[in-house]
Phi, psi and omega in degrees: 000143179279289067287298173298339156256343176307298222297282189324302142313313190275006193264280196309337152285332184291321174288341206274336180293317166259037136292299180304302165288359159298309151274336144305337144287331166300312193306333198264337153300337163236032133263324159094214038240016188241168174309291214303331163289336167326295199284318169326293180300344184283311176309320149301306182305324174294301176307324151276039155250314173312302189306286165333001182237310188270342162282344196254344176288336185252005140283335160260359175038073161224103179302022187272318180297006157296330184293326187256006188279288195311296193305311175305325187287342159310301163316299182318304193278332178292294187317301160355264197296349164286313140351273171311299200290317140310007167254034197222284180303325167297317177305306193288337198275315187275349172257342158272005186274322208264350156285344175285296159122174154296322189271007181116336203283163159212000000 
């Protein structure tokens, strides 16, 4: 075996793999069942997009898809931390509603 079919071969099991947790992140993405699994599996998935863009630039050997791993992966990382942070304020919402109450008030 050559080198150049060793690369090809390990290009093409490396995509059918993050192919594959990509689905398995979907699945945990539309089943949930809390936000958090949510937002996790959505984050997995950005990342195996990312990935998959930077093994396939190097399957086709056009460095342009590097170019779009970064924006995504910037994107990616924005939509996140937007993310956390409404499940941050939903929490602080649902936990002061359950402290009112507790002290009596409604």
């Amino acid at each position: 075996m050559t080198a150049a079919a060793f690369l090809e071969l390990s290009i093409q099991i490396t995509l059918g793999m993050i192919l594959l947790g990509l689905a398995v992140a979907f699945i945990r993405l539309a089943i949930g069942p809390t936000l958090a699994d949510r937002v996790v599996a959505l984050d997995m998935m950005t990342i195996s997009i990312i990935a998959f863009c930077g093994v396939y630039a190097m399957a086709v050997d056009d460095p342009s898809f590097l170019d779009v791993a970064i924006v995504l992966a910037l994107v990616g990382f924005l939509a996140t931390v937007a993310l956390a942070r409404y499940a941050e304020r939903r929490f602080e919402r649902e936990s002061g509603s359950d402290k009112t109450k507790e002290e009596g008030h409604d």
